[in-house]
Steps between C-alpha positions, in 0.01 A plus 500: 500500500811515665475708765119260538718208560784727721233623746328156541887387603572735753141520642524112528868487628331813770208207592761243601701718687256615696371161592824394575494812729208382724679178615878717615605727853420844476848591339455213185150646478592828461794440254242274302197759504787744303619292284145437417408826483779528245431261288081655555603861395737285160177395376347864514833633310445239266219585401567887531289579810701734636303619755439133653886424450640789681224539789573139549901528549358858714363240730749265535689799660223596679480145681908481540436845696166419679696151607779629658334801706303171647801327535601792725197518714404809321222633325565621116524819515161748314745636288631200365150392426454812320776494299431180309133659472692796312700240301194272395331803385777675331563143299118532405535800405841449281357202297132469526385284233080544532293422804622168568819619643294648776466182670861446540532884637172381694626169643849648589345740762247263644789219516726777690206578716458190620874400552540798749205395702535305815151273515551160292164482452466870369788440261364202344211662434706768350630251280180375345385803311882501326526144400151498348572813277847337423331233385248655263828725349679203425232288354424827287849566391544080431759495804351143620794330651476841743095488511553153649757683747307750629174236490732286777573812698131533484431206637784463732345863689161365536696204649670742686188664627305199559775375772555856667101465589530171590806566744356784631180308596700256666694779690146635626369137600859451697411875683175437543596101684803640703261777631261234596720293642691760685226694592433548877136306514670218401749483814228555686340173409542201775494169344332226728697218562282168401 
């Protein structure tokens, strides 16, 4: 019962730091998205999901790095990518539980996947397939302050997604005016004086 009560804690203190996150500067955000991923991977501990506790302090690593190769213009390099493959899979591996702990092993890679990639729109949908399956494992494994977590991420991507189509439509209406209204045919036009 205790460790019940323990992962509901950290999985809701993980919920409010992350929606704290949403609202900061890129720096705050990232500091908050740790910590929250701290407190996220506590609740797994607490509840002895190994698997989901040390995959999840894996990728707060794996963001820390991915961040500051983007913070230096550069792109992360395949090996690094690789490596925290290797080390999601060797932590499977090392403490698999049963078949649920393949969705953490699962959700790792795709996550990593899509942080390396370079379309916003690709990565969000990257991010979909993840936050559903973290759902359903936490829901199963009575981690609901963290269901409701990954439910908001959920939502927050289709947000995400959503607004990427819509600015992209707008950037294709703006090209498709300034070409009109740049175009040679319409210098050519003579308006008549009335």
């Amino acid at each position: 019962m205790t460790s019940f009560i323990l992962s509901q804690i950290f999985g809701g203190i993980a919920l409010v730091l992350v929606c704290i996150s949403f609202f900061q500067n890129k720096r705050c955000f990232l500091i908050l998205q740790c910590a929250s991923n701290l407190f996220y991977a506590g609740g797994f501990f607490a509840s002895l999901s190994f698997v989901a506790g040390i995959n999840t302090c894996i990728s707060i690593i794996r963001t820390i790095a991915i961040y500051f190769y983007e913070k230096n213009g550069k792109t992360t390099p395949y090996y690094i990518t690789l490596l925290f493959f290797i080390a999601y899979i060797i932590v499977t591996i090392l403490f698999f539980n049963g078949y649920w702990d393949i969705i953490p092993l699962t959700t790792s890679i795709l996550i990593t996947f899509a942080m390396v990639m370079k379309d916003m729109l690709a990565v969000n949908y990257m991010l979909l397939l993840p936050n559903f399956l973290l759902i359903i494992y936490n829901i199963f494994n009575a981690f609901y302050t963290s269901s409701i977590l990954n439910l908001i991420g959920f939502i927050v991507t289709i947000i995400a997604i959503i607004k990427i189509y819509k600015n992209r439509k707008e950037d294709e209406s703006y090209k498709i005016i300034r070409k009109i209204a740049f175009s040679k045919q319409i210098s050519k036009i003579k308006f008549k004086p009335k």
